[in-house]
N, C-alpha and C positions, 0 to 999 in steps of 0.2 A: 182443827177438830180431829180426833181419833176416832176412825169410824170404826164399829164393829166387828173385827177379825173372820167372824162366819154367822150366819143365818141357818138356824137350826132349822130343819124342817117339819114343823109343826102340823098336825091336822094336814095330812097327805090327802084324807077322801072328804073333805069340806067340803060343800056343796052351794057356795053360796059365791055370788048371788046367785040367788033361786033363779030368776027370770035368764039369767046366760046357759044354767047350767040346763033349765028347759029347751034351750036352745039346741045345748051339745047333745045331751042325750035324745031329742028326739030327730039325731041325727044319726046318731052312733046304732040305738037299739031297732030301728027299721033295717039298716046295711047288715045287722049281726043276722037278722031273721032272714034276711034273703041268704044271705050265706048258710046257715044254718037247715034251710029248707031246699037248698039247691034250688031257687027262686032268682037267682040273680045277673042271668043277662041284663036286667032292667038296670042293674046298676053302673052302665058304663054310660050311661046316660044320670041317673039317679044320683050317682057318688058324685060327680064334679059337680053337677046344680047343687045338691042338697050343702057341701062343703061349702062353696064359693058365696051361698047365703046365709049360711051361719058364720061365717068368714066377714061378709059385710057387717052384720048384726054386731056381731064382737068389737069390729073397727071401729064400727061408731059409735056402740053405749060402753064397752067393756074391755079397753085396750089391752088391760093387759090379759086377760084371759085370752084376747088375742092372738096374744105371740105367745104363747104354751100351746094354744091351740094349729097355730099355723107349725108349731114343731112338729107334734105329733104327725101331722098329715104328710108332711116330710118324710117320715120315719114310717110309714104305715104305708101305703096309696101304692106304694110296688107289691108288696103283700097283696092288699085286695086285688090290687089288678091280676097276679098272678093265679089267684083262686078262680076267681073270673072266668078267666080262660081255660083254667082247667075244668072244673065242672060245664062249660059247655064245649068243652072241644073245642077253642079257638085256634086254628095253629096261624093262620095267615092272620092278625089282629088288623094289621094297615095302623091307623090312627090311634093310639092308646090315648084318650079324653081321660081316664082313673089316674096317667102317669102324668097328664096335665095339671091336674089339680093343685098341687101343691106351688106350683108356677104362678097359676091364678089367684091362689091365695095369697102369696104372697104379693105378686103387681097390684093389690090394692093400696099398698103404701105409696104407691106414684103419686095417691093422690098428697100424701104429704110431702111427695118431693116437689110438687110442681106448683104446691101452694106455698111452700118456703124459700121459692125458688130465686125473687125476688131479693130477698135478705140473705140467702142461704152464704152467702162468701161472708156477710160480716159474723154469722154465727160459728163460723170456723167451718165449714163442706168445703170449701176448695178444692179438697182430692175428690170429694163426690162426683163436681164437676167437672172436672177434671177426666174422669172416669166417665163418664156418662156422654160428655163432645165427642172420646173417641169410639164408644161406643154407635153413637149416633152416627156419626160418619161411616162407619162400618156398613151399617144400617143399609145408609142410602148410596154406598160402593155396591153392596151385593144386587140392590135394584137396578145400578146404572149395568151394570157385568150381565143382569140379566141371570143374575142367579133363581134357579128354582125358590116361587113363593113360600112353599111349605118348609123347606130348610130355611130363606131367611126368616120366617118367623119362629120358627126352633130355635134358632143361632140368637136372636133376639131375646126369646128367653130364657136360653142358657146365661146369657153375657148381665143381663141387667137387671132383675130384681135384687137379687143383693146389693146392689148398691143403693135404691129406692128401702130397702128393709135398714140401710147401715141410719143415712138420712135419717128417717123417723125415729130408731130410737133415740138418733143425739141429739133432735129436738125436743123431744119428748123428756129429756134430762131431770124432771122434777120427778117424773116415774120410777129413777131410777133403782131405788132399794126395792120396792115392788117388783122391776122386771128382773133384778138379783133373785129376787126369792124363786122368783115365779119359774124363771128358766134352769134353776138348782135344783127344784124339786121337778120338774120336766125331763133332764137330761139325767136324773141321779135314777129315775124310774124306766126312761128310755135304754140308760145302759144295761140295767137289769133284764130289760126283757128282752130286745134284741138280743141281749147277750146267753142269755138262754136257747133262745131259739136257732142262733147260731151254732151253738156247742150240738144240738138236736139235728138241726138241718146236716152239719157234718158225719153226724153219726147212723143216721138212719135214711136220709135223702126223702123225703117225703114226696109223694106222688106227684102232687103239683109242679114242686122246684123240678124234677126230672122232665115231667111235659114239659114244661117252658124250656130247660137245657136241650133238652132231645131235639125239638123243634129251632133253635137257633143254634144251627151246627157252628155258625160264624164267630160265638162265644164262647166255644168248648176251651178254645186257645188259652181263654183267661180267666174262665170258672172253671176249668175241671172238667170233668166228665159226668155222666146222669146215676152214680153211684152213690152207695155209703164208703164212705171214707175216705172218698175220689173225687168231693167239691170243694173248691176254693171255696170258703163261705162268704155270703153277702147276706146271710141274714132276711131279715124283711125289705130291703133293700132291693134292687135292681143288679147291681154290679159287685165283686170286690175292692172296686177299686173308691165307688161312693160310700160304700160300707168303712170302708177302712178309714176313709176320713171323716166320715162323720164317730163314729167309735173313737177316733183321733183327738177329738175336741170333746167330745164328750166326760174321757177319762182326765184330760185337763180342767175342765168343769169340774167333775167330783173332786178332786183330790185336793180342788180349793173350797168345799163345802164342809158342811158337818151333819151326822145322823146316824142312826141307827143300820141306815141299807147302804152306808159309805160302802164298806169293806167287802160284804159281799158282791155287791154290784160290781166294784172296780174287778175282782178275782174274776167271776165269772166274764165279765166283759172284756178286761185284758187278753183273757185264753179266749175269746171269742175271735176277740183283734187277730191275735196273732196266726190265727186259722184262718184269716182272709189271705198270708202270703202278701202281702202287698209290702215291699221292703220301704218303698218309700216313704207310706205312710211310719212305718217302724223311726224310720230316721226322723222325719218331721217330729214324730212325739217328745224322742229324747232332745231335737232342740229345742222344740216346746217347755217341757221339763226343765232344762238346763234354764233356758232365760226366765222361767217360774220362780225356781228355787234360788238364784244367784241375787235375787232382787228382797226376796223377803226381809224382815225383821230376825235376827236370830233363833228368838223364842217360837216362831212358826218356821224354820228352818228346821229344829227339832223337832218337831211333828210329825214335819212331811217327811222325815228320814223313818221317825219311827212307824209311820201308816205303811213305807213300801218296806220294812222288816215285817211286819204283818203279815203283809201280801206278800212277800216271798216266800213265809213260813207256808201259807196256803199253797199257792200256784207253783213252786217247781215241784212238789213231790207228784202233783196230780198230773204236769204234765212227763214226768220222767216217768212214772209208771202204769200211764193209760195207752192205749191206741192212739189217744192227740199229738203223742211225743212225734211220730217221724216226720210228717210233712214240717212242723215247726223248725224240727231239728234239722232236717233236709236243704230248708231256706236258711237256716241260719249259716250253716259251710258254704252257703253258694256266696258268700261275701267275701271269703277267702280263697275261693275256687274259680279263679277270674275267666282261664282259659274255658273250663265246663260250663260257664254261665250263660247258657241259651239266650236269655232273654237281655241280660245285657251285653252281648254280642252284636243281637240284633237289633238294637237302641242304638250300639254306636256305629252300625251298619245305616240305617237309616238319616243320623246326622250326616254321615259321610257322601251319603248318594244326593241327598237335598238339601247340605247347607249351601251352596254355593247360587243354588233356585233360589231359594228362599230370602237371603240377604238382598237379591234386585229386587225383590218384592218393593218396590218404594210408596204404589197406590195399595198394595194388598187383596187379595183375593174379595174381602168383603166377608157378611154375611151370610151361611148360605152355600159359601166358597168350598172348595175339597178340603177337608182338614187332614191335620198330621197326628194321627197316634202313636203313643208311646216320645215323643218328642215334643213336650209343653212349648218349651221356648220357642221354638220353630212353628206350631202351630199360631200361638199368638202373634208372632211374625208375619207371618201369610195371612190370618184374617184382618189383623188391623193396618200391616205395612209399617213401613219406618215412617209415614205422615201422621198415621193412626196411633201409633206407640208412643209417639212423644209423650202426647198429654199423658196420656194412660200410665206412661210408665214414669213421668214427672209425679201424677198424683197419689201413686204407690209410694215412691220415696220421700213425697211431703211428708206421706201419713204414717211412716216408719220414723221419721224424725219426729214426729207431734207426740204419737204414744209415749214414744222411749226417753218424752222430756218430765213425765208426769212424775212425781214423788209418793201419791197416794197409792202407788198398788203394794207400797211397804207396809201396810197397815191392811190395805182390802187386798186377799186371796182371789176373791171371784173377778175383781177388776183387771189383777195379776194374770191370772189362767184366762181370762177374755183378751190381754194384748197376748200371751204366749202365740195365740193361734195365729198368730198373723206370720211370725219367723218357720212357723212348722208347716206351711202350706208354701212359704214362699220357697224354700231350702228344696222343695218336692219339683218344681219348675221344670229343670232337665228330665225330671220322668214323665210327668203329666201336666196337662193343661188343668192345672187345681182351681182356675180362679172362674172357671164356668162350671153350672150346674151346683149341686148340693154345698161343693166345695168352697165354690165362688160367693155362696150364701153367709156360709160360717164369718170366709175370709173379710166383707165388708160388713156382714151386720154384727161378727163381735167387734169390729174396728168401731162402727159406731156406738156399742155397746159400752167400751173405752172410755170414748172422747163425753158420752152423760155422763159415767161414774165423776170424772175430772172436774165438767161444769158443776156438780153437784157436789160434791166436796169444797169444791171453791165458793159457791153460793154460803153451803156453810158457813166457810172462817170469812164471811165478808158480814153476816149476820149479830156478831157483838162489835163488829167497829160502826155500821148502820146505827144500831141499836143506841151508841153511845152518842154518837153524831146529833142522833136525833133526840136523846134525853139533854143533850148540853146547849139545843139552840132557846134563847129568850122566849118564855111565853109571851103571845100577844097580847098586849089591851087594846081590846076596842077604841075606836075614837069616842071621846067625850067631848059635848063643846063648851062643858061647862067650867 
């Protein structure tokens, strides 16, 4: 069967079902009026409940409003918390319960990992599980070590909803053109406004994002400083470095969609990207891209060449003769500028002083454990160990062979730009630990986002050979005894 090339995006502000959408919204317009009324201490308590049960509601009548809904709060929940804090003056916050939210929402699909969990190897999880023993083991390293409770349950959620989010949707595989639509017009609306507000947050530095930078001097190193024109952007985001990968996967998302807010979106959101500074995210995209476009059908070859002539007519005049040009331009010489390059200097300063630590690692620091920044490999090293890593890193190169065997992402774009992200977070490795937190999410639930597209295509072309099987067997006669 030839599936459909792209899903237009029809009716953006649909509202139906009624009974979900009474759900979102009397969820969304209570957090907007406390905001709105500087009413909202209440909401660092208010935001995670009221989320976390519109989150159940969703899971259980409305799935896939679900997962648009569990994006959003992803993409939002730094945002709010940052207002939060700013309108009351938080500077010491302790516990961020608003930065939880989206962790919670998403760990309700445990429950379908743990109800399929039985079956889950013959339905193709193997790397789920795989991923999740060593994740578990982790788990219960950090308790034996005696690690701080509160880091191991952070470490815990950094490391494992995405893989419980990958799970459900590749069960769920009969969903599949629904959760295509659903997270096309999520991600094609999400690069838009993120990506606005990034271009803004750089430009003008809004009071908030400065409290929150002013107050965590520890971040200045890698946001910037509490100025216009002088922050690494991260958008609604928390970090540049989660900003950038989720924008990462996002602009792969659109540019295997179709719509009317394609092109602005990608323009705006690309110059967004690239104002986070995050080189690595930059490289991930273009492998991203690269194993995107090398796979397609010819005829959407031509497309996506002529979408980024578009986009070029757009974005380099804005960034060569706006204020956005120099930091962009700045980062871009630093990749030829080896010896001046501060930061990777001091990446391969850090491999040098703790790889030789890090490889005795044989049990692993655990959960919990001291982690390594700026050096992914090595951090994953020291929390899971070389006992730890096996599975883990057995279950990555399963599910890199599994994707890269499929033939359907020649025909489905959004299937294609969902395995892209798996090469463009992994290629990022040496710079960051991409496979925990925001990143870690993309990386297993577009992976399972994948392997539905696959079973569901295959269900298809299995459907007229059923079909005929079943029109060619002998109708019965009853017995007669006469």
């Amino acid at each position: 069967m030839v599936a459909k090339s792209f899903f237009l995006l029809k009716n953006p502000l649909s509202l139906e079902p009624q009974a979900a959408w009474i759900g979102i919204l009397g969820f969304i317009i209570p957090v907007s009026l406390c905001l709105l009324i500087r009413f909202s201490s209440i909401l660092q308590v208010v935001f995670p409940a009221g989320a976390l049960t519109v989150g159940v509601f969703l899971y259980l009548r409305y799935p896939i409003l679900y997962l648009g809904f569990n994006w959003w709060v992803w993409f939002l929940s730094p945002f709010i918390s940052r207002l939060v804090e700013y309108q009351n003056g938080i500077i010491n916050p302790g516990m961020r319960f608003i930065i939880l939210t989206p962790y919670l929402v998403t760990m309700l699909t445990a429950v379908t990992f743990f109800k399929q969990l039985p079956r889950l190897h013959q339905q193709g999880g193997t790397p789920f599980i795989l991923a999740f023993v060593s994740i578990s083991y982790a788990f219960l390293m950090g308790i034996v070590k005696g690690n701080p409770i509160p880091q191991v349950i952070q470490g815990i959620l950094s490391w494992l909803p995405g893989i419980f989010l990958g799970v459900h949707l590749m069960v769920n595989w009969q969903d599949y053109p629904k959760f295509q639509k659903n997270t096309q017009r999520v991600f094609v609306w999400a690069i838009l406004i993120m990506g606005i507000y990034g271009i803004y947050q750089y430009l003008v530095a809004p009071e908030w994002d400065k409290f929150w930078l002013a107050n965590a001097e520890d971040l200045q190193l890698c946001c910037g400083w509490p100025e216009p024109q002088q922050i690494r952007v991260w958008s609604t985001l928390n970090f540049p470095f989660t900003f950038a990968y989720a924008m990462m996967a996002c602009l792969l998302i659109s540019i295997g969609s179709r719509g009317s807010l394609i092109l602005p979106s990608v323009v705006i959101g690309g110059l967004s990207f690239l104002l986070s500074q995050v080189r690595g995210a930059w490289i991930g995209w273009l492998i991203g891209m690269f194993s995107f476009w090398v796979t397609l059908k010819p005829n959407l070859k031509i497309r996506v060449i002529m979408i980024f002539l578009i986009i070029g007519v757009f974005l380099v005049p804005i960034v060569i003769s706006t204020p956005l040009a120099e930091p962009i331009i700045v980062r871009l010489q630093s990749f030829s500028d080896t010896e001046g390059d501060t930061s990777a200097n001091e990446r391969q300063e850090i491999y040098a002083q703790l790889l030789n630590n890090v490889l005795s690692e044989f049990l692993g620091r655990g959960m919990g454990g001291k982690g390594i920044v700026d050096a992914g490999v090595l951090d994953i090293i020291a929390t899971l160990g070389w006992l730890g890593l096996a599975p883990y890193l057995s279950g990555i190169v399963l599910i890199s062979f599994t994707l890269y065997s499929y033939q359907e992402i020649r025909f489905d774009p959004f299937m294609n730009a969902s395995r892209a992200i798996l090469p463009s977070i992994l290629i990022t490795l040496p710079f960051n630990n991409a496979l925990v937190l925001l990143p870690g999410i993309l990386f297993w639930g577009f992976s399972g986002m994948t392997i539905a597209g696959h079973k569901y295509y295959r269900y298809q072309n299995l459907l007229p050979i059923q079909k005929t099987v079943s029109e060619s067997k002998p109708m019965k006669v009853p017995y007669s005894s006469s």
